[in-house]
C-alpha positions in Angstrom: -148.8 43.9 9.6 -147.7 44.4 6.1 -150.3 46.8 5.3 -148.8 48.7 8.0 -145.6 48.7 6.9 -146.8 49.6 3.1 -148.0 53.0 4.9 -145.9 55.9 3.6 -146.2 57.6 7.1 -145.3 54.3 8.6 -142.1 53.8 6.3 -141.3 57.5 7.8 -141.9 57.0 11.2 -138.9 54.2 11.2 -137.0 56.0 9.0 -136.7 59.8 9.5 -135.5 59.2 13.3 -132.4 57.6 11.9 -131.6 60.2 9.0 -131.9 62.8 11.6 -129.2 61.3 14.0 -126.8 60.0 10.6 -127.2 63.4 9.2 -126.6 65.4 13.1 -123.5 62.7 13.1 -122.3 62.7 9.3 -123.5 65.3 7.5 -123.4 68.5 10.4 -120.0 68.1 11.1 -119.0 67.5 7.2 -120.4 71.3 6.5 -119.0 72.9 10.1 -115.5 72.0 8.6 -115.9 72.9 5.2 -117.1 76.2 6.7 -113.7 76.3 8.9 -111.8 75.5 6.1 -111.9 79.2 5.1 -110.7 80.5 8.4 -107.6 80.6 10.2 -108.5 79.3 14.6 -106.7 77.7 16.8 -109.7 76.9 18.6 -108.5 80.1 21.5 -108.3 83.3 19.5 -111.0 84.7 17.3 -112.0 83.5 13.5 -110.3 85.0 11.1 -111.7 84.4 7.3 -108.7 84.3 5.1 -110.7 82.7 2.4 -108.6 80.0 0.0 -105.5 80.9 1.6 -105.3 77.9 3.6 -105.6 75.6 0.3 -103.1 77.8 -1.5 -100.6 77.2 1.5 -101.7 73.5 1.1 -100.7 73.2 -2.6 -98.0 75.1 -2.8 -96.0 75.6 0.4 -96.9 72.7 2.7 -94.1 70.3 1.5 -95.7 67.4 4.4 -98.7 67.5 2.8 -97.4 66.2 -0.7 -95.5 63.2 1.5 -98.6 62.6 2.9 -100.5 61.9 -0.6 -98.3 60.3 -1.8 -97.9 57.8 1.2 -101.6 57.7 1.1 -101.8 56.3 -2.5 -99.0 54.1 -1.9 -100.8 52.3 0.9 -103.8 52.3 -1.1 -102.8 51.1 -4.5 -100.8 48.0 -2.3 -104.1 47.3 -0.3 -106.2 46.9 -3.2 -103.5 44.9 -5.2 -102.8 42.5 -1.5 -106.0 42.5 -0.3 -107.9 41.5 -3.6 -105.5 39.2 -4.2 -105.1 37.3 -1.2 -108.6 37.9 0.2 -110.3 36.0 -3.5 -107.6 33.3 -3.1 -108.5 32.9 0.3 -112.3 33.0 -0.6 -112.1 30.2 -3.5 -109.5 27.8 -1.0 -112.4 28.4 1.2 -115.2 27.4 -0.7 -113.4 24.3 -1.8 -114.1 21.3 -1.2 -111.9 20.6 2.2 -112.2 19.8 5.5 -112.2 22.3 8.2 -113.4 25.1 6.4 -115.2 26.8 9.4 -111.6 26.7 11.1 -109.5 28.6 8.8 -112.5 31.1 8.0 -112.2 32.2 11.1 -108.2 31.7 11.7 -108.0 33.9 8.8 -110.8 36.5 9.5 -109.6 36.5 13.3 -107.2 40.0 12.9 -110.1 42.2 11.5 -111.9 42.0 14.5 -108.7 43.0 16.5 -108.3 46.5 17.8 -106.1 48.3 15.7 -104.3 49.6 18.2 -103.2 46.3 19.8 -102.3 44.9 16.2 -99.9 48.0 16.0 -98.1 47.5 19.1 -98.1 43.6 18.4 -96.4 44.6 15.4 -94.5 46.8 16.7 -92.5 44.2 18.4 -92.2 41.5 16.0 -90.6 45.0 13.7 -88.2 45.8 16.7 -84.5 45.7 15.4 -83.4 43.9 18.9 -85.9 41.6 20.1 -87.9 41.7 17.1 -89.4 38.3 16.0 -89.0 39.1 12.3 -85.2 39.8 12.4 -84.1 36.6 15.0 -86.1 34.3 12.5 -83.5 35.9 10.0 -81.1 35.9 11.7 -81.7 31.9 12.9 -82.3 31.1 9.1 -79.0 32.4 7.9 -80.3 35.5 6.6 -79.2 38.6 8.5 -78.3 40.7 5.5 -81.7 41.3 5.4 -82.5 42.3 8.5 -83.4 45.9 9.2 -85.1 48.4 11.2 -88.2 47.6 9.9 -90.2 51.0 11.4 -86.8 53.1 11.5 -85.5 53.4 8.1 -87.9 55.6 5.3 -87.0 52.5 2.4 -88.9 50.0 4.3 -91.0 51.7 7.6 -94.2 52.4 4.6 -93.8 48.8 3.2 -93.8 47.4 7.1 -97.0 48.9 7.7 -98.5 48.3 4.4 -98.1 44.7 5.0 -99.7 45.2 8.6 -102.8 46.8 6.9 -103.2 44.0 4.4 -102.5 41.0 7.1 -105.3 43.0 9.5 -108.0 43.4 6.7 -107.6 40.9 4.0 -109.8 38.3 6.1 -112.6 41.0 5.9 -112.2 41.1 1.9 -111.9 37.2 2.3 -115.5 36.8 3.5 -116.5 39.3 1.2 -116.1 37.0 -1.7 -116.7 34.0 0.3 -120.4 34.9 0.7 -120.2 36.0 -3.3 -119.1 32.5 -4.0 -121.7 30.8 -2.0 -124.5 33.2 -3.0 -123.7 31.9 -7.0 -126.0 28.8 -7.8 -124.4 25.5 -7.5 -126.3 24.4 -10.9 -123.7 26.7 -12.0 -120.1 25.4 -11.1 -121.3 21.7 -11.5 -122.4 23.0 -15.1 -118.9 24.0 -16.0 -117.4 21.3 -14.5 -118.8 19.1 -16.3 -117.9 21.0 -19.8 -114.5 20.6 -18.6 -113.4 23.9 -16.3 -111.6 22.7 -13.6 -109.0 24.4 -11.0 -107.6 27.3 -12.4 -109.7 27.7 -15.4 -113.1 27.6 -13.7 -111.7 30.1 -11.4 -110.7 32.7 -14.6 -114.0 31.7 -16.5 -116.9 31.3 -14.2 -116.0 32.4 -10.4 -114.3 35.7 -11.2 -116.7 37.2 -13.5 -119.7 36.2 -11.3 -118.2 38.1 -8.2 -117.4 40.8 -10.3 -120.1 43.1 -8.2 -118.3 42.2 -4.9 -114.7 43.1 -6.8 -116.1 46.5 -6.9 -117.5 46.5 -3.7 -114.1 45.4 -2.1 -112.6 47.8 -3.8 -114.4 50.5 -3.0 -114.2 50.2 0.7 -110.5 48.9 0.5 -110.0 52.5 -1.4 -111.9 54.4 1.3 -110.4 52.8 3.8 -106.8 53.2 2.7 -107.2 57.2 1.7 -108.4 57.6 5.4 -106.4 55.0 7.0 -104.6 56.6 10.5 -105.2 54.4 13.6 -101.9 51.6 12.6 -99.2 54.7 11.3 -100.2 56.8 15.1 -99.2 54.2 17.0 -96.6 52.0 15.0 -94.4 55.0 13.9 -96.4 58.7 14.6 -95.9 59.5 11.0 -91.7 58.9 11.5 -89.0 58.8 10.2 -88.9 62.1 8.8 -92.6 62.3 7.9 -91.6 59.0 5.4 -95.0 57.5 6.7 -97.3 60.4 7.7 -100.5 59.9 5.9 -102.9 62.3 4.9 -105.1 61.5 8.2 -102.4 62.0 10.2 -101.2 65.4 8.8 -104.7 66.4 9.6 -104.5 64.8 12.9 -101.6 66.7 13.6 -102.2 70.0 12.3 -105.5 70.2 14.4 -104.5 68.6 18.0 -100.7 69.4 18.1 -100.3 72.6 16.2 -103.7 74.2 17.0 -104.5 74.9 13.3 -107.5 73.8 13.2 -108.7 75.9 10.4 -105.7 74.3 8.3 -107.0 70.9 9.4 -110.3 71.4 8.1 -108.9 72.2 4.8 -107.1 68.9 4.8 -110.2 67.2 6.0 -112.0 69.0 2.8 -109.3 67.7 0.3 -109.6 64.1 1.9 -113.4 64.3 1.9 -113.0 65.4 -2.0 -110.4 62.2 -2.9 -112.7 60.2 -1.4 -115.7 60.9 -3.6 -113.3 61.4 -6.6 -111.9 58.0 -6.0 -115.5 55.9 -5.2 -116.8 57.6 -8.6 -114.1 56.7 -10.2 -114.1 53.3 -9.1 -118.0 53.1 -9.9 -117.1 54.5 -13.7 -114.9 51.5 -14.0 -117.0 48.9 -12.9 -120.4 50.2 -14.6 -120.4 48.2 -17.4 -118.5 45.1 -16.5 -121.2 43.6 -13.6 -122.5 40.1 -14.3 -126.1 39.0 -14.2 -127.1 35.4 -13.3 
């Protein structure tokens, strides 16, 4: 049997069905809508090539479309920073030496495998300004100054659903680095406790530099994730109030399906496609040199 599977023609027979259908899936549709993205359709009326027009009107004249960036790297920036944060803390409280760790893995890994619809209109009602969990407990602690209309009011709708993002995800960055953690030798821990790194300082010393490959790894798909993140913003707020939480996903969304553009929309798709490469080789640069071998 594994002479069989040394066989070149048997490594292609396995493999080439499943390029075929990724690249029919992937790959097809990625070059259709760079094609589009030169055109002006609305998917009724016949093509009409207007060449780069549609990414001049993009740069210059589509005032939505700069919200939408920068809404886009504000929920990514705050996902990294949350989701890193929270997710290794998580990961090391984990991998401690407590009781019950099976329990509050999965307590805490439970809302990523929730359909992002239902967390949005979960949180949709614990935002509400009336019957709203979040602004009764508030209001019950003696703190209704700071209640708001969470999802209705541009200062605080983005940093409502940033927070959703992060409390959805961060149990999948969580488990991330909780299989780093346990994939390190133990020799290796019980060696630096025994030189004298404890708590906080075997954390800084020995834990994160080891899971430095999963750091980037996190980050990476927290990045991709975040630049073309939609599902949460269409259903908590459709983008409202006054575009103050439109993403660039969205924009797309809505440019295609509501406003028949669809030749704009591939041009947005192209763009996102682009700050998505930009961003993982950029992300890659960073990390290059800094991965730890043990």
């Amino acid at each position: 049997m594994e002479k069989l599977l040394r066989k070149k023609t048997t490594i292609l027979f396995f493999t080439v069905p499943a390029l075929l259908f990724y690249t029919a899936i992937v790959f097809v549709p990625i070059l259709f809508s760079i094609y589009y993205s030169f055109f002006s359709w609305d998917a009724i009326s016949p093509r009409k090539y207007v060449g780069l027009d549609n990414f001049v009107r993009m740069f210059t004249k589509d005032d939505v479309f700069v919200t939408s960036v920068k809404n886009m790297l504000f929920l990514t920036v705050t996902s990294i920073v949350f989701q890193q944060v929270l997710g290794f803390m998580l990961a090391v409280f984990i991998t401690s030496r407590i009781k019950g760790k099976e329990f509050f893995k999965n307590v805490y890994f439970f809302p990523a495998v929730i359909s992002s619809v239902a967390v949005g209109m979960l949180w949709t009602f614990i935002y509400d300004p009336g019957i709203g969990l979040l602004n009764g407990f508030l209001g019950l602690i003696g703190l209704g100054s700071l209640q708001h209309q969470w999802l209705y009011e541009p200062a605080t709708a983005m940093w409502a659903i940033t927070t959703v993002v992060s409390w959805q995800y961060v149990g999948y960055t969580m488990i991330l680095y909780v299989a780093a953690i346990q994939n390190v030798p133990g020799e290796i821990f019980e060696s630096a406790r025994i030189d004298g790194a404890v708590g906080w300082r075997l954390v800084r010393t020995m834990t994160i530099p080891l899971v430095r490959p999963i750091i980037k790894v996190s980050t990476v798909l927290i990045t991709i994730g975040s630049l073309k993140f939609f599902d949460l913003v269409f259903v908590m707020t459709r983008g409202g109030p006054a575009d103050s939480t439109t993403v660039l996903a969205l924009h797309m969304y809505s440019r295609s399906f509501s406003q028949l553009e669809y030749g704009y929309g591939d041009a947005l798709a192209v763009v996102l496609l682009a700050m998505c490469l930009a961003a993982t080789m950029i992300i890659h640069a960073i990390f290059r040199k800094s991965e730890v071998e043990y």
